[in-house]
Biopython code that builds the backbone (N, CA, C, O; Angstrom):
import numpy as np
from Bio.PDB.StructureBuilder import StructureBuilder

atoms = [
    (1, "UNK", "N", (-15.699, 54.393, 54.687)),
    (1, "UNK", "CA", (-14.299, 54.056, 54.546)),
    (1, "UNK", "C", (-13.503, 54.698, 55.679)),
    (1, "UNK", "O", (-12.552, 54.113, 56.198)),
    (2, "UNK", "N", (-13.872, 55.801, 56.018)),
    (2, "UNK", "CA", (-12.821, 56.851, 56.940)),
    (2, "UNK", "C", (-13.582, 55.950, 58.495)),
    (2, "UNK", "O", (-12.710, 55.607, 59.294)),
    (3, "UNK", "N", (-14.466, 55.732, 58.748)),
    (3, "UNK", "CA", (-15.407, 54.632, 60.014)),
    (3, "UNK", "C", (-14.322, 53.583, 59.903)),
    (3, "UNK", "O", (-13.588, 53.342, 60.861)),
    (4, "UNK", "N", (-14.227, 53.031, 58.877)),
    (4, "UNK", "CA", (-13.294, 51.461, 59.151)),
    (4, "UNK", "C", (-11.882, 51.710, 59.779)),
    (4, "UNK", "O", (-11.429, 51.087, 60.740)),
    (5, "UNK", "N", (-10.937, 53.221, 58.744)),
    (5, "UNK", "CA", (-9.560, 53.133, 58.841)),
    (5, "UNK", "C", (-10.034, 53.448, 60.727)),
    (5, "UNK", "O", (-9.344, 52.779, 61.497)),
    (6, "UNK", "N", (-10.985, 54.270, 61.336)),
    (6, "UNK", "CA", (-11.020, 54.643, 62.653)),
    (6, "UNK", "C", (-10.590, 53.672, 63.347)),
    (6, "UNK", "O", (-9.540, 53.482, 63.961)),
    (7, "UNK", "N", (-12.138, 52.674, 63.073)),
    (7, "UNK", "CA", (-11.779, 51.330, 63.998)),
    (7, "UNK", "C", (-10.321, 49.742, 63.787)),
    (7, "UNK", "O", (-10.101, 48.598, 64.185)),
    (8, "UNK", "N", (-9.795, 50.721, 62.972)),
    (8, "UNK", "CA", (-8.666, 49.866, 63.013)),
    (8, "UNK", "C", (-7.971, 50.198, 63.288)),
    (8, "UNK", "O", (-7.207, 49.238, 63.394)),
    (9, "UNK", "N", (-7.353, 51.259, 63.647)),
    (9, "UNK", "CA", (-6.545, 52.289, 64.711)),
    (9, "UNK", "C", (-6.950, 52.251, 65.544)),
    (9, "UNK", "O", (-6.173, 51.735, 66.348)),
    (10, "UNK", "N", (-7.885, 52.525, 65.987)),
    (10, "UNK", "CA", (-8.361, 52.386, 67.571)),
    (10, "UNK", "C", (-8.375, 51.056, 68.091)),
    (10, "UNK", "O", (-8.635, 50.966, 69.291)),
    (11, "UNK", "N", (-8.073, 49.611, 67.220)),
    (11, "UNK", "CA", (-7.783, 48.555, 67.487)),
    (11, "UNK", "C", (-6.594, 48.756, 67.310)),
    (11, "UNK", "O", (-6.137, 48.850, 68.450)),
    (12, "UNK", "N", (-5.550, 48.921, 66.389)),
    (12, "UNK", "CA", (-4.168, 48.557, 67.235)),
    (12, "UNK", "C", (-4.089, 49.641, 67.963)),
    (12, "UNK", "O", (-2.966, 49.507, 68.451)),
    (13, "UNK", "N", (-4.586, 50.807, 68.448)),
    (13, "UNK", "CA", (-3.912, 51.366, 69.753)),
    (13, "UNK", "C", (-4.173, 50.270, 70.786)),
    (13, "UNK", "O", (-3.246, 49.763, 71.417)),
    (14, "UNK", "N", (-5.709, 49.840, 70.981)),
    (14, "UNK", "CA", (-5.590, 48.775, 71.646)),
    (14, "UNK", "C", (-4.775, 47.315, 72.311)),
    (14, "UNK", "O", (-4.621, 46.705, 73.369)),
    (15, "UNK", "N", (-4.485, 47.285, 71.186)),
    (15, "UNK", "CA", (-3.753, 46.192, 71.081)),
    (15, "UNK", "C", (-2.162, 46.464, 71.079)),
    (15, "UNK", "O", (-1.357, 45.754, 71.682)),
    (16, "UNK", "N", (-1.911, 47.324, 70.495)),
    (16, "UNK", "CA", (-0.405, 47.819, 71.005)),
    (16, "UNK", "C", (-0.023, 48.330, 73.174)),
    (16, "UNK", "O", (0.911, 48.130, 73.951)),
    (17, "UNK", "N", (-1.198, 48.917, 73.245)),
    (17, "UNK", "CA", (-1.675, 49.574, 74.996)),
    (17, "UNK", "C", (-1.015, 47.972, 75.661)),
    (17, "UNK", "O", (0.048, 47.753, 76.242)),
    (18, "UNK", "N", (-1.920, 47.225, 75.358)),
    (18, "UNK", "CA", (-1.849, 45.676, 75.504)),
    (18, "UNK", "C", (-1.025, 45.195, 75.514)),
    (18, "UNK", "O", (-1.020, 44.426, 76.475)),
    (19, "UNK", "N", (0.231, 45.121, 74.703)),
    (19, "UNK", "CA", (1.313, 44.214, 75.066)),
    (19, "UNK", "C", (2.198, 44.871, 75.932)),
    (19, "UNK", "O", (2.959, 44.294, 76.710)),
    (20, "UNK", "N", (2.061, 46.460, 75.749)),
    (20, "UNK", "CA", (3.409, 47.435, 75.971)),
    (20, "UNK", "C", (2.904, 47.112, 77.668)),
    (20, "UNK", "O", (3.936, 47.074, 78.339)),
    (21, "UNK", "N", (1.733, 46.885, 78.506)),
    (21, "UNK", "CA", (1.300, 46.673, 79.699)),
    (21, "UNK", "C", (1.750, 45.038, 80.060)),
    (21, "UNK", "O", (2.081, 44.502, 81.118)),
    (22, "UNK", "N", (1.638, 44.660, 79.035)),
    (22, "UNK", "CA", (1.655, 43.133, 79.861)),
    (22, "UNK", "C", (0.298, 42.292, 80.409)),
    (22, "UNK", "O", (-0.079, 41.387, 81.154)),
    (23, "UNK", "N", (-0.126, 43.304, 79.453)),
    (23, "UNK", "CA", (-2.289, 42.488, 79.231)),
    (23, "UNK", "C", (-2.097, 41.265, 78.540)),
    (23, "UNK", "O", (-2.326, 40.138, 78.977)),
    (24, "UNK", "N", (-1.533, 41.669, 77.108)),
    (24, "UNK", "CA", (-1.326, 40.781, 76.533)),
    (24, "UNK", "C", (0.269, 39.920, 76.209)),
    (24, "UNK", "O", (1.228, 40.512, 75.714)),
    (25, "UNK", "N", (0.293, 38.560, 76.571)),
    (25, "UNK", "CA", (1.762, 38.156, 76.250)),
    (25, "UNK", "C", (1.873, 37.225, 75.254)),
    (25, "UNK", "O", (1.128, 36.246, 75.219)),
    (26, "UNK", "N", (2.640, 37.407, 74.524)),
    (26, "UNK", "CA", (3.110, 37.024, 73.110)),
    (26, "UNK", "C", (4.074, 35.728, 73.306)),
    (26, "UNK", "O", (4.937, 36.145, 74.079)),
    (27, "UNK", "N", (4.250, 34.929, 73.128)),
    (27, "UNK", "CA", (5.260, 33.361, 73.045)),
    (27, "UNK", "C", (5.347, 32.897, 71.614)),
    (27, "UNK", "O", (4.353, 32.840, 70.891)),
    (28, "UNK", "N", (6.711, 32.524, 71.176)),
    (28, "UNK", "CA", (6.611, 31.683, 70.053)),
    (28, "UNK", "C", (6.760, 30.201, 70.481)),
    (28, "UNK", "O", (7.652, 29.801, 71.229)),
    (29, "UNK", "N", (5.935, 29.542, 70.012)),
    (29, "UNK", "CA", (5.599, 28.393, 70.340)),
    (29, "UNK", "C", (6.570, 27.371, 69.373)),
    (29, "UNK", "O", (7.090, 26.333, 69.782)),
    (30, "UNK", "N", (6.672, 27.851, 68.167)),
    (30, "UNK", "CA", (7.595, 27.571, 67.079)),
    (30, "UNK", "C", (8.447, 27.836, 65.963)),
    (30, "UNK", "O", (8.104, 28.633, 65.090)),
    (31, "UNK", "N", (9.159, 27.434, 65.943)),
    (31, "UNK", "CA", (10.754, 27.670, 64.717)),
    (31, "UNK", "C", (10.208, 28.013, 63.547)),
    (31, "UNK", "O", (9.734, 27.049, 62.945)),
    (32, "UNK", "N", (10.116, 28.960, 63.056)),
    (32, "UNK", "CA", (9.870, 29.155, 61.764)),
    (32, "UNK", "C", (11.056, 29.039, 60.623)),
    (32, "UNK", "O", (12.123, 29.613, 60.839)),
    (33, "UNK", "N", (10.881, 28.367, 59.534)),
    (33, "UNK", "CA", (11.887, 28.608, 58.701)),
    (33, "UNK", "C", (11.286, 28.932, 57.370)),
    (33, "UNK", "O", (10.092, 28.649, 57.272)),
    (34, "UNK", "N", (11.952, 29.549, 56.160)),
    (34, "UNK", "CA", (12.000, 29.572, 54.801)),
    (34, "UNK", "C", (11.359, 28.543, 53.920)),
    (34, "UNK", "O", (11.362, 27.431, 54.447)),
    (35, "UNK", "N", (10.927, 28.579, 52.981)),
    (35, "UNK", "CA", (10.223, 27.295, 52.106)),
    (35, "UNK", "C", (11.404, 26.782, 51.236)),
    (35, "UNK", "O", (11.951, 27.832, 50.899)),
    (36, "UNK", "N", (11.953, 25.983, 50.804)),
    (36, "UNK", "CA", (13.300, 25.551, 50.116)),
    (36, "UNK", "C", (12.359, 25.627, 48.442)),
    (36, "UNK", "O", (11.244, 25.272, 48.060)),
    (37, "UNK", "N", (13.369, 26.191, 47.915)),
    (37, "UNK", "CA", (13.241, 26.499, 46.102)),
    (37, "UNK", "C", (14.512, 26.190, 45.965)),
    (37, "UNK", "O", (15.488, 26.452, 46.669)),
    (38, "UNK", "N", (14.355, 25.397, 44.636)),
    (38, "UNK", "CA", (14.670, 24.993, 43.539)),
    (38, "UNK", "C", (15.192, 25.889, 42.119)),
    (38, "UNK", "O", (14.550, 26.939, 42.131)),
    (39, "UNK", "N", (15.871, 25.861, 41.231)),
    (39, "UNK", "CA", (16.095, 27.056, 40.359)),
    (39, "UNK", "C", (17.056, 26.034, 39.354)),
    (39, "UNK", "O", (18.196, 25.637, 39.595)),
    (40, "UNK", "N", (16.194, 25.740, 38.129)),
    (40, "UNK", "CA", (17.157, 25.520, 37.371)),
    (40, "UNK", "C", (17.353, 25.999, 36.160)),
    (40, "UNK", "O", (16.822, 27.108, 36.092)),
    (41, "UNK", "N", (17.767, 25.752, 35.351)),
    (41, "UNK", "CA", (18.223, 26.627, 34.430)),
    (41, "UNK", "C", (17.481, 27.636, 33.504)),
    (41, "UNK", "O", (16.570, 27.217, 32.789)),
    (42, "UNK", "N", (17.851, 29.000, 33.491)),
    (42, "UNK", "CA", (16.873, 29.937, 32.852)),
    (42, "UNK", "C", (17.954, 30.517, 31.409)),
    (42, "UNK", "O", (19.085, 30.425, 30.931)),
    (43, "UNK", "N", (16.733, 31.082, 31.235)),
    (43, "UNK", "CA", (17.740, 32.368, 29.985)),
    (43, "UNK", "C", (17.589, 33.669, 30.303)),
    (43, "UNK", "O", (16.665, 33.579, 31.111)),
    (44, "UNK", "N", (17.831, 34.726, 30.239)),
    (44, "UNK", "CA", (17.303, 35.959, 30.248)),
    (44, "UNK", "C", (17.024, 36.678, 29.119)),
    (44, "UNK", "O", (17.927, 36.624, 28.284)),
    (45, "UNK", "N", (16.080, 37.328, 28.820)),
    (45, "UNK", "CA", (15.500, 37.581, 27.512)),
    (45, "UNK", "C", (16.660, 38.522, 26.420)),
    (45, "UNK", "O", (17.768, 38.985, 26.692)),
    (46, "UNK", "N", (16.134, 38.544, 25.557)),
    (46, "UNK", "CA", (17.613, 39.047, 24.578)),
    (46, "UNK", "C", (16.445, 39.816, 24.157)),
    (46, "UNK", "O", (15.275, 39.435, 24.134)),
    (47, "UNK", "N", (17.306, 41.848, 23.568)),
    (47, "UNK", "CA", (16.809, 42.703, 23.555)),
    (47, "UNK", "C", (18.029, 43.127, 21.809)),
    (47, "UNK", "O", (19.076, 42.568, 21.483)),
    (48, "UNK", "N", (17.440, 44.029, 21.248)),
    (48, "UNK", "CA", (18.286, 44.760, 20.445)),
    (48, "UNK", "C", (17.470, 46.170, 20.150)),
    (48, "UNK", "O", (16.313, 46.286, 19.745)),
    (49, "UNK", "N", (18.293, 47.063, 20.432)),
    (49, "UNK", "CA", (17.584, 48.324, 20.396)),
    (49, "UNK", "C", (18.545, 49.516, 19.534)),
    (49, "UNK", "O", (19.773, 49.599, 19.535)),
    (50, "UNK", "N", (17.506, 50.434, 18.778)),
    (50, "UNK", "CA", (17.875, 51.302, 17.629)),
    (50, "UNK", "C", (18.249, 52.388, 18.625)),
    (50, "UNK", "O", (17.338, 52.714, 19.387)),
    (51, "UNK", "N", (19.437, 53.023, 18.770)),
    (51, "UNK", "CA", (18.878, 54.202, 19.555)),
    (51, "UNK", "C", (19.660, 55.806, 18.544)),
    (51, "UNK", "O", (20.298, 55.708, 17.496)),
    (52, "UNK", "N", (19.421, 56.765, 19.082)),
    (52, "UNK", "CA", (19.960, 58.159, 18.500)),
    (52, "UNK", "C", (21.203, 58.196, 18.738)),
    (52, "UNK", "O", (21.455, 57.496, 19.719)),
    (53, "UNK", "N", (22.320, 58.801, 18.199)),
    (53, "UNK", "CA", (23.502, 58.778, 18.722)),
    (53, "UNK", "C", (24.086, 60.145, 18.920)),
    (53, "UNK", "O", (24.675, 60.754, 18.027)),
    (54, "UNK", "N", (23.905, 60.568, 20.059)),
    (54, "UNK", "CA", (24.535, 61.596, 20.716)),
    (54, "UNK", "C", (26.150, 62.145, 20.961)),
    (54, "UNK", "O", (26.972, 61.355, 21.425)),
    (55, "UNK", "N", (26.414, 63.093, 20.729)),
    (55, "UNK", "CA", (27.720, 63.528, 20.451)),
    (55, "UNK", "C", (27.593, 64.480, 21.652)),
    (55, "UNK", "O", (26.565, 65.130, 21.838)),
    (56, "UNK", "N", (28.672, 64.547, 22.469)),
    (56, "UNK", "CA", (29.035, 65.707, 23.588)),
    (56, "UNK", "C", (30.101, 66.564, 23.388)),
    (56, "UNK", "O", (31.240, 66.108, 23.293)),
    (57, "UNK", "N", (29.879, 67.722, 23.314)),
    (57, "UNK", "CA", (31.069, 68.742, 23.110)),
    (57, "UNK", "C", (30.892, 70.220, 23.935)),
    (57, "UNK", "O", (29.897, 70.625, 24.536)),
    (58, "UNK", "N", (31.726, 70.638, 23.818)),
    (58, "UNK", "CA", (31.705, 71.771, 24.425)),
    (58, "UNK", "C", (32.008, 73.350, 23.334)),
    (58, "UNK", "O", (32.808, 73.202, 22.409)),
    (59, "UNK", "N", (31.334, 74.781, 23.521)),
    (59, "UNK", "CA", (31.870, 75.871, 22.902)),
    (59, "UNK", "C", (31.932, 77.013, 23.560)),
    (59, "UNK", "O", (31.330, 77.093, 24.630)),
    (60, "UNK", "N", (32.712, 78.192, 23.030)),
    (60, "UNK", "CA", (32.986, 79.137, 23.366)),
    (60, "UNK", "C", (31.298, 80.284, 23.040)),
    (60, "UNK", "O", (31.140, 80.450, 21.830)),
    (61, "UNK", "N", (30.652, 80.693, 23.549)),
    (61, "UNK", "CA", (29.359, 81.064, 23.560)),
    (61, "UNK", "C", (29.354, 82.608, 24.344)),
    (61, "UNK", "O", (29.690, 82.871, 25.498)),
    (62, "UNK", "N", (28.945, 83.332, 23.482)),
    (62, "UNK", "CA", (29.123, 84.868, 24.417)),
    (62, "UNK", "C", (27.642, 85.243, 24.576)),
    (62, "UNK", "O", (26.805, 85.150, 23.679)),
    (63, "UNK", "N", (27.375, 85.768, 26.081)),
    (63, "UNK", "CA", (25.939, 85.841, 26.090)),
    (63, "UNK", "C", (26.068, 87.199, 27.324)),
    (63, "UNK", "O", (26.820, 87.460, 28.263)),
    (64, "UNK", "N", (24.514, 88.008, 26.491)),
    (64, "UNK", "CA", (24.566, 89.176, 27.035)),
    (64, "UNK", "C", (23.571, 89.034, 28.039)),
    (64, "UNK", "O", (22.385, 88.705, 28.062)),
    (65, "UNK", "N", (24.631, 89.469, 29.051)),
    (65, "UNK", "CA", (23.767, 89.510, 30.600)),
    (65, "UNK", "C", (23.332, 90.818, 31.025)),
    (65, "UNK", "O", (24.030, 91.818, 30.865)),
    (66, "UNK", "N", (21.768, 90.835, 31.764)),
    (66, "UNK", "CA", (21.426, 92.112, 31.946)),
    (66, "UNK", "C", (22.072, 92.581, 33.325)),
    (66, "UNK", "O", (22.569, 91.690, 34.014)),
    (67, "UNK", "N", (22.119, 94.016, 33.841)),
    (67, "UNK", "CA", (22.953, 94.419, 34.648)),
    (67, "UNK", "C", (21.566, 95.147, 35.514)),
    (67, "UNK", "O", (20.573, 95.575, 34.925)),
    (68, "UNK", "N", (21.764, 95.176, 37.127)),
    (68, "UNK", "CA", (20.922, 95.360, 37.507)),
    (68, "UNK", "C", (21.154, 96.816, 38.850)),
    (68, "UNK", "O", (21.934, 96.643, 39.786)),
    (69, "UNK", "N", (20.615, 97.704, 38.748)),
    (69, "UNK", "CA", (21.540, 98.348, 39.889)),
    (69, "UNK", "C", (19.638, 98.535, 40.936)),
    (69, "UNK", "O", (18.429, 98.492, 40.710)),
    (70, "UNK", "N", (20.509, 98.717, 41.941)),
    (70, "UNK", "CA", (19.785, 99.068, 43.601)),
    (70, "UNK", "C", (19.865, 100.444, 43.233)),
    (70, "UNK", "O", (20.760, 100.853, 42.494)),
    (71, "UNK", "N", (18.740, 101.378, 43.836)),
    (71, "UNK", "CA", (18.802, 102.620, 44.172)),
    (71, "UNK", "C", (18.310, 102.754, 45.801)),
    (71, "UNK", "O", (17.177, 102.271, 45.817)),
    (72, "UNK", "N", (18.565, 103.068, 46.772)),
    (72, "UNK", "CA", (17.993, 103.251, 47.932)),
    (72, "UNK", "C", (17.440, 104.361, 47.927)),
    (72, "UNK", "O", (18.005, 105.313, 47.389)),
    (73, "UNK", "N", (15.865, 104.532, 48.689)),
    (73, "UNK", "CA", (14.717, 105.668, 48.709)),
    (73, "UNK", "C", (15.540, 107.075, 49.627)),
    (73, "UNK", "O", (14.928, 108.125, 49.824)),
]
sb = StructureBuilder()
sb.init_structure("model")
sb.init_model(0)
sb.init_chain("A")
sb.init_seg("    ")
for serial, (resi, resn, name, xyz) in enumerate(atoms, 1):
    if name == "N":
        sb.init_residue(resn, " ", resi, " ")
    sb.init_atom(name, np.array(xyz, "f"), 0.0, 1.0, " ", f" {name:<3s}", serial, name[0])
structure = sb.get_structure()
């Protein structure tokens, strides 16, 4: 597997070397366009879902913080 990804890198370095020189030259010969689609009428699926019902609030909360002191040696 790691042999293949090699030689396919070492082909587009090749092949990149190649155009960036002017070994190889590239022409579009033709117009490309889009495929034309069609679309007619759909539904989109219908869902109904149970869910939890969450309440947001806020409180007054006292919390003991530890205190930390430095001593230098």
């Amino acid at each position: 597997m790691r042999f293949i990804g090699g030689l396919l890198l070492i082909a587009l370095i090749v092949i990149g070397a190649g155009i960036a020189t002017g070994f190889i030259d590239l022409q579009k010969t033709q117009e490309g366009r889009l495929p034309e689609v069609s679309v007619k009428q759909g539904a989109l699926p219908k869902y109904e879902a149970s869910v939890a019902k969450v309440e947001v609030g806020s409180r007054n909360e006292t919390v003991e913080v530890p205190t930390v002191d430095v001593k230098k040696p």
